[in-house]
BASE-691247 format. One line per field, with one value per atom (N, C-alpha, C): atom name; residue in one letter; z, x, y. Coordinates in steps of 0.1 Angstrom, whole numbers. Each point is the difference from the previous one (the first is absolute). Last residue first. Layout:
REM BASE-691247
atom	(CA | ...)
type	(A | ...)
Z	(Z | ...)
X	(X | ...)
Y	(Y | ...)
REM end
This chain:
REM BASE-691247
atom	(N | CA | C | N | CA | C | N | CA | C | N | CA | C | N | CA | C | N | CA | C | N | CA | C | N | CA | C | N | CA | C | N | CA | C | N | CA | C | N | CA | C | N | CA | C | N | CA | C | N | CA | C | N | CA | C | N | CA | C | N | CA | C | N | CA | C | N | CA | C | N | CA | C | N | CA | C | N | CA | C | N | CA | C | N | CA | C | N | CA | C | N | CA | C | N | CA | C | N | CA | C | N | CA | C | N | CA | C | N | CA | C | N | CA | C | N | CA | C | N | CA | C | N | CA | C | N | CA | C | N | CA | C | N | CA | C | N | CA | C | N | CA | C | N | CA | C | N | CA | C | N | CA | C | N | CA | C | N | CA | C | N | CA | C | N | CA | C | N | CA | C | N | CA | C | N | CA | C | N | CA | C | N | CA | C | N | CA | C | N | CA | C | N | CA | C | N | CA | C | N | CA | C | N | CA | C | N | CA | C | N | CA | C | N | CA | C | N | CA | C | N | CA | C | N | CA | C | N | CA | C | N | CA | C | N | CA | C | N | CA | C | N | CA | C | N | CA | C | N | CA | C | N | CA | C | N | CA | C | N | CA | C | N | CA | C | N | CA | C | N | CA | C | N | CA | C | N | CA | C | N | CA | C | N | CA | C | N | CA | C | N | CA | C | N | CA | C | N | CA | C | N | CA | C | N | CA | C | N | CA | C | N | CA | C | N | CA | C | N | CA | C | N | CA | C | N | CA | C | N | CA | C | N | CA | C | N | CA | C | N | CA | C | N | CA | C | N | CA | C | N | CA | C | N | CA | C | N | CA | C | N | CA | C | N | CA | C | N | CA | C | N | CA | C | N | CA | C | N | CA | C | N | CA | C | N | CA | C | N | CA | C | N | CA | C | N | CA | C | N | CA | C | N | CA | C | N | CA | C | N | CA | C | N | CA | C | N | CA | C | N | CA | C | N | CA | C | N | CA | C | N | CA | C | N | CA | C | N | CA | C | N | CA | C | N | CA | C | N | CA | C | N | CA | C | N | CA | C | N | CA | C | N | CA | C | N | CA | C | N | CA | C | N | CA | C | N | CA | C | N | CA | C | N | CA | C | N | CA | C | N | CA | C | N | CA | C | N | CA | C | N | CA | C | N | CA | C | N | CA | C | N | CA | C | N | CA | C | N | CA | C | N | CA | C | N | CA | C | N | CA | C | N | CA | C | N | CA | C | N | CA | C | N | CA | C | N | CA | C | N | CA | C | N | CA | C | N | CA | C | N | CA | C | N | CA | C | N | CA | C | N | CA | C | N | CA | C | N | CA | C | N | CA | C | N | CA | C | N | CA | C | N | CA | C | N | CA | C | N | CA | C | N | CA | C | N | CA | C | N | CA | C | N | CA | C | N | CA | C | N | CA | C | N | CA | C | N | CA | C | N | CA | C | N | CA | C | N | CA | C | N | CA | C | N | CA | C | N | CA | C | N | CA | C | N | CA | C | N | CA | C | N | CA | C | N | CA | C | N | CA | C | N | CA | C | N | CA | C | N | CA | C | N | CA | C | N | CA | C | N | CA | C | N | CA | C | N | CA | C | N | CA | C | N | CA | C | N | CA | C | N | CA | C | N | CA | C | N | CA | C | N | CA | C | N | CA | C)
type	(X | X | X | X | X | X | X | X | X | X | X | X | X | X | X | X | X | X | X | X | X | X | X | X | X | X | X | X | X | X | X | X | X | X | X | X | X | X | X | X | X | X | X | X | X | X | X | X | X | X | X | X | X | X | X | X | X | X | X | X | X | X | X | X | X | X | X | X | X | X | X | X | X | X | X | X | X | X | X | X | X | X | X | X | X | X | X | X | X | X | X | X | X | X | X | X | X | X | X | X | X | X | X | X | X | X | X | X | X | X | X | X | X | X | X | X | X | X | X | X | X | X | X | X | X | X | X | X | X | X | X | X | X | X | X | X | X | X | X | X | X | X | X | X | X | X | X | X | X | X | X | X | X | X | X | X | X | X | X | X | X | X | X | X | X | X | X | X | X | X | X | X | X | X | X | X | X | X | X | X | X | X | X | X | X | X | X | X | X | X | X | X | X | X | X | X | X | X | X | X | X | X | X | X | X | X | X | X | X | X | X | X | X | X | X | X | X | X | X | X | X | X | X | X | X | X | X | X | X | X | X | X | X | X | X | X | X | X | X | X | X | X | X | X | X | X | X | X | X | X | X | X | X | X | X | X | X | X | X | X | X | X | X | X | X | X | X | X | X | X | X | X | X | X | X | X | X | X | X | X | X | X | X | X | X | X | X | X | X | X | X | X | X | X | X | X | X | X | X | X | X | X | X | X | X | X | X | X | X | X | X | X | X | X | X | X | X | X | X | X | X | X | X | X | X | X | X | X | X | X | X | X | X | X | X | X | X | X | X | X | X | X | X | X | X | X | X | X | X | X | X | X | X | X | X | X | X | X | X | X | X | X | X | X | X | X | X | X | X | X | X | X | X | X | X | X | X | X | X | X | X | X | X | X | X | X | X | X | X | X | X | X | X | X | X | X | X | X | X | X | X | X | X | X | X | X | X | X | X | X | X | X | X | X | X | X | X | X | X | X | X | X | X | X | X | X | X | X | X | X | X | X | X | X | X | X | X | X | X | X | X | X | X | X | X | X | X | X | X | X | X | X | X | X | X | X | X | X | X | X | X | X | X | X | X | X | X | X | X | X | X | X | X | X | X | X | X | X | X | X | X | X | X | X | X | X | X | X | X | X | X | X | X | X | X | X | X | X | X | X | X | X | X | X | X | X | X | X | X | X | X | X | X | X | X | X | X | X | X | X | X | X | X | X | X | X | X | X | X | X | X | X | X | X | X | X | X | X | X | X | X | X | X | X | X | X | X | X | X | X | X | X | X | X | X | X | X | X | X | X | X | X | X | X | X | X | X | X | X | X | X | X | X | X | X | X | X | X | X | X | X | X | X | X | X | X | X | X | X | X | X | X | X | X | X | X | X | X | X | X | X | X | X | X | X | X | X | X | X | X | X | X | X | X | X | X | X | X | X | X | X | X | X | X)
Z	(-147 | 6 | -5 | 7 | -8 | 6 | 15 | -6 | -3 | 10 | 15 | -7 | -26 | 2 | 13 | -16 | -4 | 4 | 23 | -8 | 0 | 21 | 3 | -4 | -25 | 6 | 8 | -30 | 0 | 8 | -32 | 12 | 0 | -10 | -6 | 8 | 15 | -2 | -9 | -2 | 7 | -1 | 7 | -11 | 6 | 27 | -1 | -13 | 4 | 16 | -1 | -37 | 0 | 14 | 1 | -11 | -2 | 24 | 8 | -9 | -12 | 4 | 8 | -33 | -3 | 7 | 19 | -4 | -8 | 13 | 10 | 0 | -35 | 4 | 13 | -11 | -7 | -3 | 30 | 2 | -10 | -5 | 10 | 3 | -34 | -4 | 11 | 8 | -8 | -4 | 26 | 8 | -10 | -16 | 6 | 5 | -20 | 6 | 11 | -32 | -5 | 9 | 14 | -18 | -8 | 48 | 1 | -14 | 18 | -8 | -6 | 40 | -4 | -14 | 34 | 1 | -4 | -17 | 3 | 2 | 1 | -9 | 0 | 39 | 0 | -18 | 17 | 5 | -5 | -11 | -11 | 8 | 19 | -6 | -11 | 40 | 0 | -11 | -7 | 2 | 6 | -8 | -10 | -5 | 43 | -8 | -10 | 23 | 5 | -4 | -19 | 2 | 3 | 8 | -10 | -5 | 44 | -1 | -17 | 7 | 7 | 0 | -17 | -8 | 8 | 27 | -18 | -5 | 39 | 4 | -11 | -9 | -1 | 4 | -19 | 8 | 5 | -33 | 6 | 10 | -40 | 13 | 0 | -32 | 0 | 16 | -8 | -2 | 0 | 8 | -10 | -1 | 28 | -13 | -16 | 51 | -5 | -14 | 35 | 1 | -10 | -5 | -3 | 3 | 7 | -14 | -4 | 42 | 5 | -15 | 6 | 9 | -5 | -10 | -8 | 0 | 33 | -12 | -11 | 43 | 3 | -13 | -6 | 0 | 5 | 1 | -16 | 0 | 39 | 0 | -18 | 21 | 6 | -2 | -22 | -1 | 4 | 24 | -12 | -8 | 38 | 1 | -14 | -2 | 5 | 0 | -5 | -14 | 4 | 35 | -2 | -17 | 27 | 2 | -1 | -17 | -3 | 6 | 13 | -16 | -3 | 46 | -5 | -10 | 2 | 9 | -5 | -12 | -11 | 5 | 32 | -14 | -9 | 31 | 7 | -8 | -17 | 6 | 6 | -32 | 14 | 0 | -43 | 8 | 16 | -34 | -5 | 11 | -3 | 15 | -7 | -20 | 9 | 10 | -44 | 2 | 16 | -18 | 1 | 2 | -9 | 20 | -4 | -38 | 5 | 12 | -17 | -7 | 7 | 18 | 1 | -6 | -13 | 11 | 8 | -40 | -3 | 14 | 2 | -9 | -3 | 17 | 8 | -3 | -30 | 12 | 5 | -30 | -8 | 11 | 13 | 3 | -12 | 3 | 13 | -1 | -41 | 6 | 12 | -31 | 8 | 5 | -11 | -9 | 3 | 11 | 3 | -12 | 29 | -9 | -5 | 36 | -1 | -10 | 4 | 12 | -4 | -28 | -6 | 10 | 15 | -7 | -5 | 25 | 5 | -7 | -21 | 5 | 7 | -21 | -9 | 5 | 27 | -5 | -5 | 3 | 15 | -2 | -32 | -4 | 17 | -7 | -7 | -2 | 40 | -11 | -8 | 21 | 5 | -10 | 12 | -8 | 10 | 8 | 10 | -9 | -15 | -2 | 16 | -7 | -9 | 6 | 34 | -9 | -6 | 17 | 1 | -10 | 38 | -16 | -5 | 41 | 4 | -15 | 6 | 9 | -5 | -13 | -9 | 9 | 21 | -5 | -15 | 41 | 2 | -13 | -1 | 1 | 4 | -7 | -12 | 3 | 40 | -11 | -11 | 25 | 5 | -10 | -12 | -4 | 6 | 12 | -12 | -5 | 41 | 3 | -16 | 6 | 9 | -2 | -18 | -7 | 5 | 28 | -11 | -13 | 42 | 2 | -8 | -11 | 2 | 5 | -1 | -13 | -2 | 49 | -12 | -13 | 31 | 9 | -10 | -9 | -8 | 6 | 14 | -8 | -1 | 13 | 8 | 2 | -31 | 6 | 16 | -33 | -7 | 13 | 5 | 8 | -8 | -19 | 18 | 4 | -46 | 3 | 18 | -24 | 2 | 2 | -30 | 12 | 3 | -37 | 3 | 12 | -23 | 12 | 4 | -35 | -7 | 15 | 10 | -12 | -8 | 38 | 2 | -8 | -11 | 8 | 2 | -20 | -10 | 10 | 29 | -4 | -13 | 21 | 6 | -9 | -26 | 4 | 10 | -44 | 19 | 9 | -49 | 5 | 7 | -11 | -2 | 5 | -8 | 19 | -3 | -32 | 5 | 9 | -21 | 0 | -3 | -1 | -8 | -2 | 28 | -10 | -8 | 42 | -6 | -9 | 16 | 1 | -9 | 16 | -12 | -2 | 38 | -12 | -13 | 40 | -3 | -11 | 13 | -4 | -4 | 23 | -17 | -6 | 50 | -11 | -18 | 30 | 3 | -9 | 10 | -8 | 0 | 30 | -11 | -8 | 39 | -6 | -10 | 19 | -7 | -3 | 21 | -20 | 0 | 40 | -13 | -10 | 35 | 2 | -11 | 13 | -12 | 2 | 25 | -17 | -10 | 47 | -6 | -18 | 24 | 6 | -3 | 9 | -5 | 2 | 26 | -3 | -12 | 5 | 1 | -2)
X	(145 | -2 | -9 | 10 | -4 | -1 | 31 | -15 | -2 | 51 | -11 | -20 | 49 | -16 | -3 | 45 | -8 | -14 | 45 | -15 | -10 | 49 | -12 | -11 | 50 | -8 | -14 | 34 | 6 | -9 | -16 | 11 | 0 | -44 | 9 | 10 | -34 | 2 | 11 | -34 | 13 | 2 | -50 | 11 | 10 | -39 | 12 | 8 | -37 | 11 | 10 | -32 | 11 | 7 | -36 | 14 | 10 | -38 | 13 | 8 | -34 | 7 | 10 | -28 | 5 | 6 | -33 | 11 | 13 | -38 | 7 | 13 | -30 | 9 | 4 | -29 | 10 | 8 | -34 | 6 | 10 | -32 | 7 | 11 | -28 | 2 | 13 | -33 | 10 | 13 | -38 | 4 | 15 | -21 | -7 | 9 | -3 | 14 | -9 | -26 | 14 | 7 | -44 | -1 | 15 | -4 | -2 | 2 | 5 | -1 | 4 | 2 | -7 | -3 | 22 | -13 | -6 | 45 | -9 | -17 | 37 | -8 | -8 | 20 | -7 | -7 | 33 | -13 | -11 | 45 | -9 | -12 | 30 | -7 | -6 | 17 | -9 | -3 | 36 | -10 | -13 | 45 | -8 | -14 | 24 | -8 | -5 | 26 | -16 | -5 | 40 | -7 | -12 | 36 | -3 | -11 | 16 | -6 | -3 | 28 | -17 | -6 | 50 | -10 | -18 | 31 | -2 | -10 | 18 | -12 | -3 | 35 | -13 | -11 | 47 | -6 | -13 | 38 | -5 | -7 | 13 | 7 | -8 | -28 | 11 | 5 | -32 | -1 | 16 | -8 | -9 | 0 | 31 | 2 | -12 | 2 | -1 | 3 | 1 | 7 | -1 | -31 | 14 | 14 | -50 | 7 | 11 | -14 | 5 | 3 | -14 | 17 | 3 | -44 | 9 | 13 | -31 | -3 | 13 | -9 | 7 | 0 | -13 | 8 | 6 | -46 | 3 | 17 | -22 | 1 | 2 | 4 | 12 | -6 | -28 | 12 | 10 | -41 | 1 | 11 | -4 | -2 | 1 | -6 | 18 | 0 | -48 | 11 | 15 | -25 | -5 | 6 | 10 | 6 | -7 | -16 | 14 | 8 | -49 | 1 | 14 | -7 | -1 | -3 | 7 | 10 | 0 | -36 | 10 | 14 | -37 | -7 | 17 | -1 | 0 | 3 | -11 | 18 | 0 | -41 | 2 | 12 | -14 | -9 | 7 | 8 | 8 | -4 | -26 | 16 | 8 | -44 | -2 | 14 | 1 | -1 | -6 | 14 | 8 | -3 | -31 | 4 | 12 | -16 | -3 | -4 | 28 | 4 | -13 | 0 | 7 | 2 | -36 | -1 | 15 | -4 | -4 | -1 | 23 | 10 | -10 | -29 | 15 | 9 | -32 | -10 | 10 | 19 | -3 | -4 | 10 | 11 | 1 | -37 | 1 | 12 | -11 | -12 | 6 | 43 | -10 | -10 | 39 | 0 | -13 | 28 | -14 | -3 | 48 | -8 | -14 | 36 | -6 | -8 | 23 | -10 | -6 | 29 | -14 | -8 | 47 | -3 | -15 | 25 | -5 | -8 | 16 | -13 | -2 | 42 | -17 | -7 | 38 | -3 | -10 | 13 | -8 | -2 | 26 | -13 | -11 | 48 | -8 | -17 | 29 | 4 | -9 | -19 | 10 | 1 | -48 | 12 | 11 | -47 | 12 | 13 | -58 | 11 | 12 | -44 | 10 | 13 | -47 | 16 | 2 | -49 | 6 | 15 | -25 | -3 | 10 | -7 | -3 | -1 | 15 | 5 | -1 | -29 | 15 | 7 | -38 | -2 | 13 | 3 | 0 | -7 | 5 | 13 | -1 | -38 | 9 | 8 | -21 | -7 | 6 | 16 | 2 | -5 | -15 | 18 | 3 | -45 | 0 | 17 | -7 | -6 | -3 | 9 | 14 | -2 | -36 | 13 | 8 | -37 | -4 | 14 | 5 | 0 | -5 | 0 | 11 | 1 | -39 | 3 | 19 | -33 | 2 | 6 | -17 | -6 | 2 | -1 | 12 | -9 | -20 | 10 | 10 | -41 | 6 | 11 | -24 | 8 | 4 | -29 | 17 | 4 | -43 | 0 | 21 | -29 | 4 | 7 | -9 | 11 | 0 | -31 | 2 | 14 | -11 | -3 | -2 | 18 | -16 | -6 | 46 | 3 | -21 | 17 | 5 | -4 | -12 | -4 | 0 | 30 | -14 | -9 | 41 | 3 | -12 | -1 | 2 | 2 | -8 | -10 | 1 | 37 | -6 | -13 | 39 | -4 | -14 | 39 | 1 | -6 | 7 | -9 | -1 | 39 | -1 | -20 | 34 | 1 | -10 | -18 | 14 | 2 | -35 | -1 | 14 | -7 | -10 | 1 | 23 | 5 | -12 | -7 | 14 | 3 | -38 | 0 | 14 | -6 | -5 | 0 | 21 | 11 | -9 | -26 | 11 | 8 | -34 | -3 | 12 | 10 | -4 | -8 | 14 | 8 | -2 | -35 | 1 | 16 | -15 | -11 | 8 | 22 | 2 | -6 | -14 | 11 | 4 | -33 | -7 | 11 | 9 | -7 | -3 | 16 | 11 | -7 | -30 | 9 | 13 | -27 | -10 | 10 | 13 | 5 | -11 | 6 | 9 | -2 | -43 | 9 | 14 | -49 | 8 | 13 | -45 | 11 | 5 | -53 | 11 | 13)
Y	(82 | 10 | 12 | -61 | 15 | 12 | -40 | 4 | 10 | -11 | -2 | 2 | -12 | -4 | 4 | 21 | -13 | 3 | 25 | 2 | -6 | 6 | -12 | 8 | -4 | 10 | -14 | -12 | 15 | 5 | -43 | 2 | 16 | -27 | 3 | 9 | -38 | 17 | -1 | -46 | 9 | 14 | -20 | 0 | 7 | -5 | -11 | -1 | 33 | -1 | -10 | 2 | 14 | -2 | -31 | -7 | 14 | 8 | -13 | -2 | 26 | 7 | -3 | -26 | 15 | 1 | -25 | -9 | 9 | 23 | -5 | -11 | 13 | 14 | -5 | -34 | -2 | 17 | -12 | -7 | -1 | 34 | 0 | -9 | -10 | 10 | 6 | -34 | -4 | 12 | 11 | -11 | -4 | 44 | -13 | -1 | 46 | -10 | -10 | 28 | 3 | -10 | -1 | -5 | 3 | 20 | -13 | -10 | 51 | -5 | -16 | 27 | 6 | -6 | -30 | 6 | 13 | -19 | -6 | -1 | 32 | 1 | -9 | 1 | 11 | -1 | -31 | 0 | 12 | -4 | -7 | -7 | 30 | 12 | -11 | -21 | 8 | 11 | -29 | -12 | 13 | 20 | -7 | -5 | 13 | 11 | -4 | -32 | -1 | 13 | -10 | -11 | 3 | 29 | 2 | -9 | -8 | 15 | 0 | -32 | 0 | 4 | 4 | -5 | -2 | 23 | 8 | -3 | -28 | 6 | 11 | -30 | -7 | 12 | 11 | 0 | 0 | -27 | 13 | 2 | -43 | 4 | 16 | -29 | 5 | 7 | -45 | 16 | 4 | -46 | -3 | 18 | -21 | 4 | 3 | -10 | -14 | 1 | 35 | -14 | -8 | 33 | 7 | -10 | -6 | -2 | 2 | 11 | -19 | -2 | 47 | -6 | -15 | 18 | 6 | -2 | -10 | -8 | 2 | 26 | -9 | -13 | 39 | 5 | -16 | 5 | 2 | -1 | 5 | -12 | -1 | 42 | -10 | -14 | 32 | 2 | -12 | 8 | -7 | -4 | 26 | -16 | -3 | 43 | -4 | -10 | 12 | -5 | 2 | 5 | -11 | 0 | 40 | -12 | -15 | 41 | 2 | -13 | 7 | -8 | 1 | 23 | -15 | -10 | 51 | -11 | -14 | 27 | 2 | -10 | 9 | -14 | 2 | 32 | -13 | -6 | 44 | -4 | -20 | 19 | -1 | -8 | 10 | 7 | 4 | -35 | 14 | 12 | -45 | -2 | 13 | -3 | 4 | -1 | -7 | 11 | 1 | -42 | 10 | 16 | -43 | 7 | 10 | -20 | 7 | 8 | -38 | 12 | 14 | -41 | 2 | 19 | -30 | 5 | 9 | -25 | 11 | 10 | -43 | 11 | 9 | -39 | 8 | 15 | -23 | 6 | 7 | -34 | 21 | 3 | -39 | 7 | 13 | -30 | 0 | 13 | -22 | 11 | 6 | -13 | -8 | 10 | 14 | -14 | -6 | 48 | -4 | -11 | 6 | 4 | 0 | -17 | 10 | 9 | -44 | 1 | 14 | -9 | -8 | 2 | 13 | 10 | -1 | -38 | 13 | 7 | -32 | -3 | 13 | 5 | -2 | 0 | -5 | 10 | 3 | -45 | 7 | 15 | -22 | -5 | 7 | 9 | 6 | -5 | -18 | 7 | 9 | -40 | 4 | 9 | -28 | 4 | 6 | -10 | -5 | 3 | 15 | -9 | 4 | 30 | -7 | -6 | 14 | 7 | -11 | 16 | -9 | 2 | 38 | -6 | -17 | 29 | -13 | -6 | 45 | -5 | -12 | 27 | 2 | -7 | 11 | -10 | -7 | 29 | -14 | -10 | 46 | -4 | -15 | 23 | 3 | -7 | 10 | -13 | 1 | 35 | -13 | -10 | 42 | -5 | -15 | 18 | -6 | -3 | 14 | -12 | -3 | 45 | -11 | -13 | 33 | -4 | -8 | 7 | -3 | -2 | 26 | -14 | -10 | 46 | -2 | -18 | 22 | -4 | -2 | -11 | 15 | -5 | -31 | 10 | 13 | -49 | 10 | 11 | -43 | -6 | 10 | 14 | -11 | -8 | 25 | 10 | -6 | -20 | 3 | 5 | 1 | -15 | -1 | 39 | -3 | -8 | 8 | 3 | 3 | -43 | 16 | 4 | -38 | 2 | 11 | -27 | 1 | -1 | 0 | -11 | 1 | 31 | -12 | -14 | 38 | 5 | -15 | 22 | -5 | -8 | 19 | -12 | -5 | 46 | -12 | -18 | 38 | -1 | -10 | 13 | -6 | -4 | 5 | 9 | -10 | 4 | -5 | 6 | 11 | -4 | -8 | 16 | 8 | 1 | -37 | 6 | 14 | -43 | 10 | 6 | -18 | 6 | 8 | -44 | 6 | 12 | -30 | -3 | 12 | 9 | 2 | -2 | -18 | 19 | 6 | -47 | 4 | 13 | -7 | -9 | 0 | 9 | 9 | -3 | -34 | 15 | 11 | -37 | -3 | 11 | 2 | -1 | -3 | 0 | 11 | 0 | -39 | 6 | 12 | -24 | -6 | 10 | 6 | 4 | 1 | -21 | 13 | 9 | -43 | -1 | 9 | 0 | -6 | 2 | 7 | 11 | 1 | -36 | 4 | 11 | -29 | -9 | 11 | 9 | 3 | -7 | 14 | -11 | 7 | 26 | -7 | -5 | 3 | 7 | -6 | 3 | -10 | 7)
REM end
């Protein structure tokens, strides 16, 4: 009996959940057909239908990375500073789902260090980023809730922040929980929004 399309989707589907386990488990570092196989309890033939080479096996796992950080559900409608935060909570690992994420993440970095392409295109997905941090930082800055300067500083300084309290996060979890995180984060808004002290644009851009 041929098969249909609705079985062609679900063996899709299947085949994605595999990966994404592989990942959360393994990491990019155990991205590996035969691990795909393994976890999806099939052969690495009937894979190779799916990722002819191992190159197409990564492309189609960053993709699925990106769509699934994509479709995660966002904090609050706020304005000003408070939209800043959510941004920032979006990104942190607060939650099973968004440790899985932020682990997988972190550990594609060495494969997009690897290849000029990959390196390209993670440079301009945290630029994205950036400019939506930057456009947050601006509207606090109208509304007086941050000190006058220059938002894209403060952003850039923001989202290095918020990724190196990713990184300890997931090496040392029992040191910087959910709570733990959310309140160094609260930390480092309140140093951004304290007044500078005059004669210079120093002040609070976060820790250095």
């Amino acid at each position: 009996m041929p098969r249909t399309r609705g079985d062609h989707e679900a063996r899709r589907r299947d085949v994605s959940a595999a990966v994404w386990q592989v990942m959360a488990t393994r990491g990019f570092a155990g991205l590996t057909l035969r691990a795909v196989a393994t976890e999806l309890g099939a052969t690495t033939g009937l894979l190779t239908h799916y990722f002819p080479t191992k190159r197409a096996l990564v492309t189609y796992a960053l993709d699925l990375l990106e769509q699934r950080t994509g479709s995660r559900p966002r904090r609050g409608t706020g304005e000003g500073l408070a939209a800043l935060k959510d941004a920032l909570l979006d990104i942190l690992p607060l939650t099973p789902e968004a440790t899985d994420g932020n682990r997988i993440w972190v550990s594609s970095w060495d494969t997009a260090l690897s290849s000029p392409e990959l390196s390209a295109d993670y440079a301009r997905k945290y630029a994205r980023s950036r400019d939506g941090l930057r456009d947050r930082v601006a509207a606090a800055q109208e509304l007086g809730e941050l000190p006058p300067g220059d938002p894209a500083r403060v952003a850039a300084g923001a989202q290095a922040f918020v990724l190196g309290l990713v990184v300890q996060a997931l090496f040392d979890p029992a040191a910087f929980p959910p709570r733990r995180q959310v309140a160094l984060l609260d930390d480092y808004l309140a140093a951004l929004a304290a007044p500078r002290p005059s004669g210079g644009d120093h002040g609070t851009q976060g820790p250095s």
